[in-house]
N, C-alpha and C positions, 0 to 999 in steps of 0.2 A: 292697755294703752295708756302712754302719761300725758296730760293734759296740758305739753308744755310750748312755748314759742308759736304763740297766736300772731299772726302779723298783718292789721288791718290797711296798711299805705305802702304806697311802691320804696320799694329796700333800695333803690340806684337808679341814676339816668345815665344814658350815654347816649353823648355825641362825638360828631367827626369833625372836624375842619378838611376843608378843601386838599390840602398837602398831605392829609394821611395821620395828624394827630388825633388820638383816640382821648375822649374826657369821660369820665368818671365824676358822677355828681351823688354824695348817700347826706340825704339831708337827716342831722343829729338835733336836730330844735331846740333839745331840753340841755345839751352843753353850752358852757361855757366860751369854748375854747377848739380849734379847727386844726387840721391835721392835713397839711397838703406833701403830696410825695408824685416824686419824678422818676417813672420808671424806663428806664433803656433796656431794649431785647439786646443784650451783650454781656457777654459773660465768660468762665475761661472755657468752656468749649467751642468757644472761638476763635483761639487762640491758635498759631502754630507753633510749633513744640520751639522753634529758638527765638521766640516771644514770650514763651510761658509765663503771666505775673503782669502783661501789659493793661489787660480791661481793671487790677485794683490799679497799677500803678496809673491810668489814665485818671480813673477815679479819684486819687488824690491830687491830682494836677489841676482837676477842676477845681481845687478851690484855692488855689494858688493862684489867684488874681484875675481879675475879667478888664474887657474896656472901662466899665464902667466903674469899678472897685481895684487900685494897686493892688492892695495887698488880700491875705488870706484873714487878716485884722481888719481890716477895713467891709471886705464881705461878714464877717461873724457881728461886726459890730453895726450892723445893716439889719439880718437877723433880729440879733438883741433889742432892736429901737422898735419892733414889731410883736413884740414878745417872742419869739423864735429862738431857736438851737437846731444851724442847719449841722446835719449827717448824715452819712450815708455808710452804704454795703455794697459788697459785690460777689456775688454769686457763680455757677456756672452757667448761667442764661440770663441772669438780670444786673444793672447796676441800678443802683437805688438811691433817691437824695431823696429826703424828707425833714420837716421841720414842725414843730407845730406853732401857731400862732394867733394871734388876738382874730376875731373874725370879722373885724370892720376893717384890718387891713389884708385883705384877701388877693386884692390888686396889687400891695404893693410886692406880697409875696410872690404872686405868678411874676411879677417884671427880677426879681431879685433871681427866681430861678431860671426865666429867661437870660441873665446878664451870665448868669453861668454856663448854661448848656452850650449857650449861642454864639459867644465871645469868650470865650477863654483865653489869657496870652499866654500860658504857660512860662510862665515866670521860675527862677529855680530850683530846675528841675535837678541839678546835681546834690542842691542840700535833700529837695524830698527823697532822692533814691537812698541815700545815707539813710532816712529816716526809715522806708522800707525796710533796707538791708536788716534794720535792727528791729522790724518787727517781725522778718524771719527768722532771725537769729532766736527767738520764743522755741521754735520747731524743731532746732537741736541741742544736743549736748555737748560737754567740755570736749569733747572729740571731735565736731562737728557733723556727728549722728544724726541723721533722722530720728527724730523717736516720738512724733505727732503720731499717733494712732491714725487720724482723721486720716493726714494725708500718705501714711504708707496702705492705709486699707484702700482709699482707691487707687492704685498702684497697680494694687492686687485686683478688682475688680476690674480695672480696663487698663489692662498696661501696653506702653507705644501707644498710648489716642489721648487726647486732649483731657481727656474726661480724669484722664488718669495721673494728672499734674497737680502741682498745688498750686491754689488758686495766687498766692502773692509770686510764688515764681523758684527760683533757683539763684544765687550769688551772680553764675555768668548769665544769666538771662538778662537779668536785671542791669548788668554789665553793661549788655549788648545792646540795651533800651536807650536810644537818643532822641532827639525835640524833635527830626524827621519822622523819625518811625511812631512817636506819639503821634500828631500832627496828622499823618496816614492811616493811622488809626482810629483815629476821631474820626476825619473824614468818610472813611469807609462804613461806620456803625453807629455814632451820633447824629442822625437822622428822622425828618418827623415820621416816616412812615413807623421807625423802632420806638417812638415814645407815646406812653399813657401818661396821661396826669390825671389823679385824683384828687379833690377835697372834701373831704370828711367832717359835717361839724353845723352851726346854724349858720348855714351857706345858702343860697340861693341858686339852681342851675342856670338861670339865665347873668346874674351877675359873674356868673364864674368863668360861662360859656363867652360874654365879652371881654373879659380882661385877659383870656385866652387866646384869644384871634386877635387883640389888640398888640398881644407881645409875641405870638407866634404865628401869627396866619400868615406873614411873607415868609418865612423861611421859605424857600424850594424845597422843592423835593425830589427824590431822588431812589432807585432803584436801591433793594434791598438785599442782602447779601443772605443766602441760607444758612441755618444752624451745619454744622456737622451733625450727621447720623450717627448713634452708638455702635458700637460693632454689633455688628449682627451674630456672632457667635460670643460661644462663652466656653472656657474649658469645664465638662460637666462633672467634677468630682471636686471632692475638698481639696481646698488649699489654705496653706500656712505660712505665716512670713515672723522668724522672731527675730528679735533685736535685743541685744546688750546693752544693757543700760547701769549704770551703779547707782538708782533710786535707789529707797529703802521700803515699796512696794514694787509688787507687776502690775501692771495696767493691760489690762486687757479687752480687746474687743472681737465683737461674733456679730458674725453680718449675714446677711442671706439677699441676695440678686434679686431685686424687683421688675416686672414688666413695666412700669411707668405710673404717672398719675392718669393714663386714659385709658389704663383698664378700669374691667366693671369693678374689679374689687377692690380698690383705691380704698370704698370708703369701708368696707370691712379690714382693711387692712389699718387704716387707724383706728380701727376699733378695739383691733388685738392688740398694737402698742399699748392703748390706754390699760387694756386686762392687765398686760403683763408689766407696768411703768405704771399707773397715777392712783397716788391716792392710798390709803391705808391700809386696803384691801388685796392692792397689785398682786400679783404673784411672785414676779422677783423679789422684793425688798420682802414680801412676807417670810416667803423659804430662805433665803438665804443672808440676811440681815436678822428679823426678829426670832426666826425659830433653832438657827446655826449659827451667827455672828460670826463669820465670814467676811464679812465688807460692811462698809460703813456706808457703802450708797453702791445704788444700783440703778441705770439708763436704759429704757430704750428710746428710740429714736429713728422716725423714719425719713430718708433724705429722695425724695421724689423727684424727677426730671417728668420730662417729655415723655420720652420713648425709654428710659429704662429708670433703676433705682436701687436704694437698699434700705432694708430694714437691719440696726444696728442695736448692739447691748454692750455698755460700756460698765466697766467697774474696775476696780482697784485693791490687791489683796496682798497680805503678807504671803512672802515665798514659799513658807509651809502649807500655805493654805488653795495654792492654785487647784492642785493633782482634785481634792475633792469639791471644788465651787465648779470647776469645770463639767463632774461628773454629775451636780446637782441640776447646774445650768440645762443640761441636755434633760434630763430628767421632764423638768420644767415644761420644757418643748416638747416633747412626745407627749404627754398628756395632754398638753395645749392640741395637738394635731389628731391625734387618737381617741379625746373622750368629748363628748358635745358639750358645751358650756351649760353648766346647772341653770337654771331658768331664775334660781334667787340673784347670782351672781351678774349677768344677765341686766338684769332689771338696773340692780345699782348702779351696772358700770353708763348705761345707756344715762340713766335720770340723772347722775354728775354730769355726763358729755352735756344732754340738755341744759343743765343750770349753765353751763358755762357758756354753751350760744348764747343764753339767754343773757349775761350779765357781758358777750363782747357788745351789745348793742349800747352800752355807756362808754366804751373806749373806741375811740376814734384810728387808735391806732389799728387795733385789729380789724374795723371794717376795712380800712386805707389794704389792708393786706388782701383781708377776701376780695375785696372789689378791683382793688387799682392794681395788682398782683394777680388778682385770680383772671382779670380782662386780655392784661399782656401773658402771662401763661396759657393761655387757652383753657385755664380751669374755671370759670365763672361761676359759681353755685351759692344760691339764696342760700340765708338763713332757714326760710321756708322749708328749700326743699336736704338740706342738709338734715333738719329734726323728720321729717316725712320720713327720708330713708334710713334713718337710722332706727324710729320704729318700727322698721319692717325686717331689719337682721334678725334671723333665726340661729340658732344653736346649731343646727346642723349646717348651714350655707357659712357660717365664721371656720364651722371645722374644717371642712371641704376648701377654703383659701388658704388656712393654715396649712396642710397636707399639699398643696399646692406651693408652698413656702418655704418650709422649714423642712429642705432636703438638704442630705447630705452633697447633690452636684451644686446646687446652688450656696454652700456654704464658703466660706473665708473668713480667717482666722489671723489677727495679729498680736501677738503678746511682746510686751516692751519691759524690759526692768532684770532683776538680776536671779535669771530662771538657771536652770542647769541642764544639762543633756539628757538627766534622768528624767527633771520633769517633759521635756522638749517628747523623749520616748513614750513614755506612759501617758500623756494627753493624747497624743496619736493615735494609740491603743483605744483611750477611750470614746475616740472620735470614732475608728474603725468599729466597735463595738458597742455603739450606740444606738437607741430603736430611731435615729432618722436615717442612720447608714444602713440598718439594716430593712427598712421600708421600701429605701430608693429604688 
């Protein structure tokens, strides 16, 4: 057993206001410096498909001027006068504003995030789309190709549903986005019952909890709209999607279909990411970088929802090099699923995991995450009880989720760059001929 993440005082407070705002209070004492973030349950699986790209494009409208702030200059430089750099994200279930800040102005920053959420006018919204268009335009090639990995493999994982769009959107979606359909939008999912607020840092829960209700407790409130459900089916055999690219690598990624983050094995399953991804020891970059030089980096990465997921490995390889990283790759994996994790190996990967719970409790940002993210997800888990359960994974219970994982029905496959038909045939081959295909 390792002796790590003792934790003698309560890790979070949460309260409610009247209207259905949830707070998040993780008191940081020994910082300097506070971390408040505004999360909205919206995101693009909420979208409908001739919206697709509305919940980021809403997201940058927010900061395109409030009652209280003209401009987008005038909000940053509001911000700035607090110690602050507001930004945000938008995800498939969240949109996110966060900033960090001086912590004696705590108040001014809950009213600055108020003057946003609450008051928007949506001011220029033709130049912001322009500026979209061109952060889509990242996503293809001189062709006007898809060739984002990210968003052709959900495509492939849930194609025709929400889930399976990119999250900034499409040319004519984006098109077809006017100041009504924002505006209806907002209306419909920027609501207190969809928003947590957290701050992170030497805060106070009761000063936090009044300057909360002081800038939000009249909002109304207002009934809440449901998530979209994932499909409930999956085609259960491998599938592949390549695309033409004139890079001077392939980029390649390999996914496997998860049950969500509220299954029981959520947390063994970030445990095998870290086997197979962190650290010097991983299994990818060791076989296939230091012992083959093969790729010069190697990902994995697990992308967790609600009710479903994936676990991803992303890399990048000269064209001669796919046919045998591909055959490695698999290798990898069936061992992973087929032999029990050595008990040395085991120990290290867990006692890094631990050091780094241990060392999120000086970053403000990553609590703002476990807490004010993990409250609005429904995933809420102490540091506590996060090192508890991870000394209690066995070698055999990590095999047994693996085996549960890294099948060939649950598999998908995207390769981008300038592959040829041979390679396209013989990775097929080695797919069909692999110990997950032949397990399944």
């Amino acid at each position: 057993m390792i002796a790590l993440c003792i934790f003698c005082m309560s890790e979070y407070y949460t309260d409610r206001l009247a209207n259905g705002i949830r707070l998040v209070t993780v008191p940081m004492p020994h910082l300097h410096s506070a971390e408040l973030v505004c999360s909205m349950a919206v995101g693009g699986r909420c979208e409908p498909t001739e919206l697709a790209g509305i919940s980021h494009f809403l997201e940058h409208m927010i900061f395109r001027g409030t009652a209280e702030y003209a401009t987008s200059t005038d909000l940053e430089r509001a911000f700035e006068g607090i110690g602050g750099s507001v930004n945000a994200a938008t995800d498939m279930e969240t949109t996110c504003f966060h900033s960090p800040l001086h912590p004696d102005f705590l108040a001014e920053g809950v009213a600055l995030f108020a003057s946003m959420l609450r008051r928007p006018v949506f001011n220029n919204i033709d130049i912001e789309r322009r500026i979209i268009l061109e952060e889509a335009r990242e996503d293809f090639n001189e062709d006007g190709v898809q060739v984002n990995p990210d968003n052709l493999m959900v495509g492939l994982l849930w194609p025709d549903h929400p889930l399976g769009e990119s999250l900034i959107g499409s040319t004519e979606t984006l098109h077809g986005i006017d100041r009504s359909k924002l505006v209806d939008y907002y209306r419909s999912w920027y609501i207190p019952q969809n928003l947590v607020i957290c701050a992170c840092g030497p805060v106070t829960r009761e000063t936090f909890l009044q300057s909360v209700e002081r800038e939000f407790g009249d909002w109304p409130a207002k009934e809440s709209l449901p998530f979209p459900p994932a499909p409930d089916k999956f085609h259960p055999q491998p599938q592949s999607l390549w695309v033409q690219d004139s890079d001077s690598q392939i980029s390649l990624q390999l996914a496997f279909l998860l049950p969500g983050r509220q299954d029981e094995g959520t947390l063994a399953v970030r445990m095998l990411r870290r086997i197979l991804s962190w650290g010097g020891g991983a299994r990818l970059s060791l076989r296939l970088r230091e012992e083959l030089g093969l790729t010069y980096s190697v990902e994995a990465n697990c992308s967790l929802l609600d009710d479903t997921g994936y676990l991803a490995i992303d890399l990048s390889v000269a064209a001669e090099n796919l046919q045998p990283t591909v055959t490695e790759l698999f290798k990898i994996l069936a061992q992973l699923r087929d032999q029990p994790i050595p008990g040395d190996e085991l120990t290290a990967v867990t006692r890094s995991y631990l050091f780094d719970l241990e060392f999120s409790r000086d970053q403000s940002e990553a609590m703002a995450v476990r807490y004010g993210w993990g409250l609005q997800a429904g995933y809420l888990r102490t540091l506590e009880q996060d090192c508890r359960e991870l000394q209690q994974l066995t070698p055999e219970y990590l095999q047994r989720v693996a085996k549960s994982i890294f099948s060939a029905e649950r598999m998908r496959l995207v390769v981008v760059g300038p592959w040829t038909e041979d390679d396209r045939a013989k990775v097929t081959q080695i797919i069909e001929n692999s110990e997950l295909s032949r397990s399944s």
